[in-house]
N, C-alpha and C positions, 0 to 999 in steps of 0.2 A: 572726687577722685581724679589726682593727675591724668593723662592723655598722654603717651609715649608714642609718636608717630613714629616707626623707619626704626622698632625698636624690638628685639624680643626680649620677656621680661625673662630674667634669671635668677633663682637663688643658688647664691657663691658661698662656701663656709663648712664649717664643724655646727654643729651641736649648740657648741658655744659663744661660737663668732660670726652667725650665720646673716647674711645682708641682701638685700635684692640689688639687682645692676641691670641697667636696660643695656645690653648688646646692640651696636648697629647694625641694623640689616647687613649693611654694606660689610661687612665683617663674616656671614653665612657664606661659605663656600659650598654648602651642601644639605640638602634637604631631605630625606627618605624616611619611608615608615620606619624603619628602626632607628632615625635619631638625626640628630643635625652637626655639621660640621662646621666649625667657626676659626680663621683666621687669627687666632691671636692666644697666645700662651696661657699658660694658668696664671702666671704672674699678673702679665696684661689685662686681664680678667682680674684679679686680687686689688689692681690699682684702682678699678672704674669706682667711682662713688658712688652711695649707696643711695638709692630711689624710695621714693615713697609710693608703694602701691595702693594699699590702703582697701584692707581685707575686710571683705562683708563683715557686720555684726564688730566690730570693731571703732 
């Protein structure tokens, strides 16, 4: 399984277009129990290329 250091993993997408993307840390303006705040548009987020996480049993 890849190793994403400096990264948090996300899945981006619909239903039907749905991709995982590692977020740079450095990109988290904010952290709290109710959720995380990140730097960079939906767009900007739509653009990042898509990660291999690579899910148990899989």
């Amino acid at each position: 399984m890849p190793v994403y250091p400096g990264a948090l993993l996300l899945q981006e997408g619909h239903l039907w277009g749905r991709k995982e993307v590692a977020i740079p840390v450095a990109s988290i303006s904010r952290a709290a129990a109710a959720g995380i705040t990140v730097d960079l548009t939906r767009e900007q987020i739509g653009d990042l290329p898509a990660v291999e996480i690579g899910h148990p049993g899989t």
